[in-house]
C-alpha positions as CSV (number, residue, x, y, z in Angstrom):
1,X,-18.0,6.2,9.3
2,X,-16.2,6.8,6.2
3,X,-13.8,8.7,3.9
4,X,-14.9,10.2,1.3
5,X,-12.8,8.7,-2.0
6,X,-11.8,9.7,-5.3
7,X,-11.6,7.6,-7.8
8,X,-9.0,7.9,-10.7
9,X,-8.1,5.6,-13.8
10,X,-5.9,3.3,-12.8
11,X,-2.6,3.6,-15.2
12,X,-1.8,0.2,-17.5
13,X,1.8,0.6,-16.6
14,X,0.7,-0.1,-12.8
15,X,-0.9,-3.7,-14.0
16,X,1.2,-6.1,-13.3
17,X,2.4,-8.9,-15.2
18,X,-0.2,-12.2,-15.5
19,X,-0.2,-14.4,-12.9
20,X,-2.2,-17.6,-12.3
21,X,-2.7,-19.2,-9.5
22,X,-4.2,-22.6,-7.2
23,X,-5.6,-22.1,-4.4
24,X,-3.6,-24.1,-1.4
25,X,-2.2,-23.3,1.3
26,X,0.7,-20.7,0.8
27,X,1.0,-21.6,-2.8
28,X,3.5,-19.5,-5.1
29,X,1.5,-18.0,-8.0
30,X,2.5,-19.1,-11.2
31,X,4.3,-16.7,-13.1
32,X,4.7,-17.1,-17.1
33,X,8.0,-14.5,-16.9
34,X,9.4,-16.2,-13.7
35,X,13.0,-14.9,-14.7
36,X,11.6,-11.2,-14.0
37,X,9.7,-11.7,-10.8
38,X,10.6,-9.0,-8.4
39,X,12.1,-10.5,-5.1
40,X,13.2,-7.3,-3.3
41,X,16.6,-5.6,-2.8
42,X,15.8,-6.8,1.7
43,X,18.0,-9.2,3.4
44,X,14.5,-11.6,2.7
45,X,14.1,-12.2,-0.5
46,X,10.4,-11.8,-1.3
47,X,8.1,-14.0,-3.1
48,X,4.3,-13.4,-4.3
49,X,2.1,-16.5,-3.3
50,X,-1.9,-17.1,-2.8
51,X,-3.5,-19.1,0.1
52,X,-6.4,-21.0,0.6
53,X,-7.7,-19.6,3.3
54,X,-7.6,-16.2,2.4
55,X,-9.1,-16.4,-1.2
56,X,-9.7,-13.1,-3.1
57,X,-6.1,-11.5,-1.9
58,X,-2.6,-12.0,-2.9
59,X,0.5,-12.3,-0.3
60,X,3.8,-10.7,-0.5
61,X,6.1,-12.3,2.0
62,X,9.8,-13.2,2.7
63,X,10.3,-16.5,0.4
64,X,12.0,-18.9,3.1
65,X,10.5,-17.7,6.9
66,X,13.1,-19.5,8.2
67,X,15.8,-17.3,7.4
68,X,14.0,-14.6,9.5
69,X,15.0,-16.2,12.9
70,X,13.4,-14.8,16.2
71,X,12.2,-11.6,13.9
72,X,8.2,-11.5,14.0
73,X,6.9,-9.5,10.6
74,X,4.7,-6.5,10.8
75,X,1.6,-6.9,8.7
76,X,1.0,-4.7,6.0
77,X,-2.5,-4.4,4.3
78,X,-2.9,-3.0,0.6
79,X,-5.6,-1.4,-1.8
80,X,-4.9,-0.9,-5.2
81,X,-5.1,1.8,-7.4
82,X,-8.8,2.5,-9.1
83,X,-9.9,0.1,-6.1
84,X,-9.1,-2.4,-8.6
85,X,-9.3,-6.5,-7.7
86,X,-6.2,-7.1,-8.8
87,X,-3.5,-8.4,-6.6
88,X,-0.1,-7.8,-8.2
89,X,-0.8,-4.3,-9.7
90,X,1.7,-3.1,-8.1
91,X,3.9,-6.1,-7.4
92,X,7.5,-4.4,-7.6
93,X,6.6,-2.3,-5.0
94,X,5.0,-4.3,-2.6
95,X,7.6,-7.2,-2.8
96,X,10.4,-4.8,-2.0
97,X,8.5,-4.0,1.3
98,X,8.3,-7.6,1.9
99,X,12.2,-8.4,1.5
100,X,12.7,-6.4,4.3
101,X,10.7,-8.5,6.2
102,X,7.0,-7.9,6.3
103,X,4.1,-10.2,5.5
104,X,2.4,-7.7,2.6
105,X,-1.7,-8.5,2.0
106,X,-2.7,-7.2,-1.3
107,X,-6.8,-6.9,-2.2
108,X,-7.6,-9.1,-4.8
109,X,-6.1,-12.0,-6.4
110,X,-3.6,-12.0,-9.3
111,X,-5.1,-11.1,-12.8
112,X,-4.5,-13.0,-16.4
113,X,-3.5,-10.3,-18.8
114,X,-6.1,-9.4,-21.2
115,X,-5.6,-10.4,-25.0
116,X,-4.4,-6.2,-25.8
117,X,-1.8,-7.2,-22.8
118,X,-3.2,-4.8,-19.9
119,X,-5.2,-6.2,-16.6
120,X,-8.5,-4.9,-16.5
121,X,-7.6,-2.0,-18.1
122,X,-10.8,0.3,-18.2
123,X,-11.9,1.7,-21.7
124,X,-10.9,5.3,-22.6
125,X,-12.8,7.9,-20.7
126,X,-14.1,5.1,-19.1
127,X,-14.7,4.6,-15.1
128,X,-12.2,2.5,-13.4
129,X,-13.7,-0.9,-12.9
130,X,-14.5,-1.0,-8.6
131,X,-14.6,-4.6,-7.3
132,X,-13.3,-4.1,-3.9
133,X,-14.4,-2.3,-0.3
134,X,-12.2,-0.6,2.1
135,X,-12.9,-3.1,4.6
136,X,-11.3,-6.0,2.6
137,X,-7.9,-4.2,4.2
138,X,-9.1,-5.4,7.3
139,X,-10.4,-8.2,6.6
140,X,-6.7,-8.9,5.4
141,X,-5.1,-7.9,8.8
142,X,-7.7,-9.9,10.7
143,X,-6.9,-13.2,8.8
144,X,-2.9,-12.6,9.3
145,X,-3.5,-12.3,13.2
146,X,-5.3,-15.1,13.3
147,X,-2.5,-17.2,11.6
148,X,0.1,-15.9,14.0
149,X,-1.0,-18.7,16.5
150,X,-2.4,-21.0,14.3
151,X,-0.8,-24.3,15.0
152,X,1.2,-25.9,12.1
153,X,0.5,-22.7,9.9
154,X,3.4,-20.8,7.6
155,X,3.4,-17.6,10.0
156,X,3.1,-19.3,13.5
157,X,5.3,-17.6,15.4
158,X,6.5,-15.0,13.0
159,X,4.2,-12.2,12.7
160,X,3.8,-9.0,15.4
161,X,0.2,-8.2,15.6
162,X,0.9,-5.3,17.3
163,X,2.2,-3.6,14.9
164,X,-0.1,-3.0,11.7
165,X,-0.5,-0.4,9.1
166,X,-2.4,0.1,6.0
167,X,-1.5,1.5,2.6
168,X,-2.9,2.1,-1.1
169,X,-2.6,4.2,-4.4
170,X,-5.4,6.3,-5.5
171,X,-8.3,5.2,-5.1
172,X,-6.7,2.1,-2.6
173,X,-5.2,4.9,-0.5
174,X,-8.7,6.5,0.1
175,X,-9.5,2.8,1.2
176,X,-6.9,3.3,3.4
177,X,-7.4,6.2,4.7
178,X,-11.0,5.0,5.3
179,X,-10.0,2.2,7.9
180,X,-7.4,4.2,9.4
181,X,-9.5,5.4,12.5
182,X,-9.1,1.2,13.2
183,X,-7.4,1.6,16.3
184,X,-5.3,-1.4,15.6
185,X,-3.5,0.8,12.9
186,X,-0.1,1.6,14.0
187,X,0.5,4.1,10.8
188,X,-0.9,4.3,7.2
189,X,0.9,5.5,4.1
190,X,-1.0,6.9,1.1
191,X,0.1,7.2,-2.0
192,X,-1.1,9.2,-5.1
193,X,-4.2,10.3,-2.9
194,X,-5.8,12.8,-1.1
195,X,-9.9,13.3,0.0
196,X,-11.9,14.3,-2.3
197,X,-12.7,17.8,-2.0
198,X,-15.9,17.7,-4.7
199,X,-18.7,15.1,-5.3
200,X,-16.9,12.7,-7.7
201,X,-17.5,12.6,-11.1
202,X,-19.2,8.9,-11.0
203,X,-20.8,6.6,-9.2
204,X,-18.2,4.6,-6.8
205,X,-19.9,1.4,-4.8
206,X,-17.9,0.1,-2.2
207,X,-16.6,3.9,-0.8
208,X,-18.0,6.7,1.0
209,X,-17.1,10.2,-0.4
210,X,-17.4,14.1,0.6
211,X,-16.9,14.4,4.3
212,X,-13.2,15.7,5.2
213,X,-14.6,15.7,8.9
214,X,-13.9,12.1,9.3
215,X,-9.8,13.2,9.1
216,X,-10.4,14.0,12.7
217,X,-10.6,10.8,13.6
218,X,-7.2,9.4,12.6
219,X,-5.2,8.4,15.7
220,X,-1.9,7.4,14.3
221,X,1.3,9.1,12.0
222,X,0.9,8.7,8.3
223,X,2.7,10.2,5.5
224,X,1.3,10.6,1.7
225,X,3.6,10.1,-1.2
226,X,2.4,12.0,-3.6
227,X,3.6,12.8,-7.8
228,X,4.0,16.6,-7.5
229,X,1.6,19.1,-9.0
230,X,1.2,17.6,-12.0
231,X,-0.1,14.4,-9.7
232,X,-4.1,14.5,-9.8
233,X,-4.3,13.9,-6.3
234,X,-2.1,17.0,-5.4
235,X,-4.4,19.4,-4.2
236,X,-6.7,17.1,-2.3
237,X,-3.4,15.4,-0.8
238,X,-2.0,18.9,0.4
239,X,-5.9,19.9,1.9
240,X,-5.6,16.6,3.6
241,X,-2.1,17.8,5.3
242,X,-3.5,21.1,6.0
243,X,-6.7,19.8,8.1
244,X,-4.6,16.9,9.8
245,X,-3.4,18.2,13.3
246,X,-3.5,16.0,15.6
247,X,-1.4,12.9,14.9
248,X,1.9,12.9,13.3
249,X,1.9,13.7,9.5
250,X,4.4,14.2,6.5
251,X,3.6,15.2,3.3
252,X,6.6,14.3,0.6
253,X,6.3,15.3,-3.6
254,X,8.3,14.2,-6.2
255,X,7.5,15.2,-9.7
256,X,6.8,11.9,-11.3
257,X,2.9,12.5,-11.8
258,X,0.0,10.1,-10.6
259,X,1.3,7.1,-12.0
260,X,4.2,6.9,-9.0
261,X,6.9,5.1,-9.2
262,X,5.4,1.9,-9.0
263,X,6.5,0.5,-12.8
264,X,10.5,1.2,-11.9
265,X,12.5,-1.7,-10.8
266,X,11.5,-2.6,-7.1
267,X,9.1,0.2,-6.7
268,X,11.8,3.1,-7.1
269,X,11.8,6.4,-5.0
270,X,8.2,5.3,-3.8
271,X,9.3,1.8,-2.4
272,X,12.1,3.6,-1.0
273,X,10.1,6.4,0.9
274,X,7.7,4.0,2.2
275,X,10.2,1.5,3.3
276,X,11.8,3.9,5.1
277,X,8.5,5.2,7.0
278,X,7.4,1.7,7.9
279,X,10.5,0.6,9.1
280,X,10.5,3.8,11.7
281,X,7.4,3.3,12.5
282,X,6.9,-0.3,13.0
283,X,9.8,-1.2,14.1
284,X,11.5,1.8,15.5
285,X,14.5,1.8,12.8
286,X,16.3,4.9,14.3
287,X,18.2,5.3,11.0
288,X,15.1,5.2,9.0
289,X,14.1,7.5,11.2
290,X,16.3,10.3,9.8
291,X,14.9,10.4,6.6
292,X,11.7,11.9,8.1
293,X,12.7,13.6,11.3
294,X,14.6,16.9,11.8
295,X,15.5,20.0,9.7
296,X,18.1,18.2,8.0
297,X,16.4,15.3,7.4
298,X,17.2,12.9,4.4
299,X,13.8,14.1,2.4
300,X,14.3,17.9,3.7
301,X,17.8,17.8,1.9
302,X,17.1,16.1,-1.1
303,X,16.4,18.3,-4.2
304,X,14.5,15.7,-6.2
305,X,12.0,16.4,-3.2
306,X,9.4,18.8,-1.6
307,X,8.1,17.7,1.9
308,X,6.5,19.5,4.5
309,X,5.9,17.8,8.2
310,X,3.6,18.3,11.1
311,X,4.2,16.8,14.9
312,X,7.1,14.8,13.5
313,X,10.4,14.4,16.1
């Protein structure tokens, strides 16, 4: 089984900032421009730490788990743009989802900054480097349900395994896309992504491509966030939406290119959108809800966007 992917380069201005890290238990990466580190505009602040026991990712989670009282987090699993093994390439982003109380799993670790100041930044005309597999998102989601009951762990007691979704940008979303037919996936949200329509350019271990037939066998809603026309990812996004009938989907464009929003302070429109959709979806945010759903809903009636929706109520 497999989606067929498409690869594109990876922007510097998604690379997050360097980040070092140790590998215990729950351990907050260090961060050389603490001051800046994104903590989410959520009633949790978030916080991005590493963890022994799940070496090779990066966690986004609310800082102090205490403050979420009886609430058990949804679990979020994310692939990076260019399928790249870095953990905080889009770190803004993905720590604004966590403030609002989700435990965020990002592939790969946190990168040092090369000596020109960009995170494994491929060369010019150059393919994206690909370190990473579509199943590494479930790997991820596999690991957090087993902490959920693990006695004396961080999340005993706070997560909701029921409720699970997968996400990515570019090349990470056709990661996600690929593990959507999972059938613990509650929802998935791609961003800056679409299947590929044509062979791809390059050779791309790790991914399956060419085979739109496997869209037939997603079972839950998703949406795609995409850049508008001028976004790479466009046409194969909108071919996606056309072929896709039989769950739930939304299609939303804003004309900010492939690069997203992702560089804007806490993830901009992008965070926002997404936000919105997980908390309808996973935890049945009724107000959330109206962003998506209806003829005059929050997207449909805003000008900065074009959106289109299929089996949504």
């Amino acid at each position: 089984m497999g989606i067929p992917v498409k690869i594109e380069h990876i922007a510097a201005s998604l690379m997050a900032i360097s980040l070092a890290f140790t590998l215990s238990p729950a351990a907050r990466a260090a961060d050389p421009f603490a001051a800046d580190a994104a903590a989410g505009t959520g009633p949790y602040p978030a916080e991005m730490v590493t963890d022994s026991t799940l070496p090779g990712f990066t966690v986004y989670r609310p800082k102090d788990l205490r403050q979420l009282g009886s609430l058990r987090m949804p679990l979020v699993a994310w692939g990076n743009g260019g399928c790249a093994n870095v953990g905080d390439s889009a770190k803004a982003f993905l720590s604004e989802i966590a403030s609002q109380g989700y435990l965020v799993i990002a592939v790969g670790p946190p990168k040092p900054l090369n000596v020109d100041g960009a995170a494994n930044k491929p060369g010019a005309g150059a393919a994206p480097r690909v370190g990473t597999h579509s199943s590494q998102l479930l790997d991820a989601l596999s690991w957090a349900a087993g902490q959920a009951t693990r006695s004396g762990g961080d999340y005993a007691g706070h997560l909701d395994i029921t409720k699970m979704a997968v996400m990515g940008h570019s090349c990470g979303g056709l990661q996600a896309l690929e593990v959507s037919a999972d059938p613990r996936i509650s929802t998935s949200v791609i961003l800056d992504s679409g299947v590929l329509k044509d062979p791809p350019p390059f050779p791309m271990p790790g991914v399956v491509t060419n085979d739109k037939g496997e869209l037939a066998k997603l079972h839950a809603p998703l949406i795609y966030i995409i850049g508008g026309p001028k976004d790479i990812a466009h046409d194969n996004a909108a071919d996606d939406f056309a072929r896709i009938n039989q769950v739930p989907v939304f299609m939303a464009n804003i004309e900010v290119g492939h690069g997203g929003t992702f560089a804007q302070p806490n993830g901009g429109a992008f965070a926002q959108v997404a936000t919105a959709w997980l908390q309808w979806q996973l935890k049945g945010d009724a107000s959330a809800a109206k962003m998506f759903s209806g003829s005059s809903c929050g997207l449909c009636t805003d000008a900065a966007w074009t959106v289109q929706a299929k089996n949504i109520h």
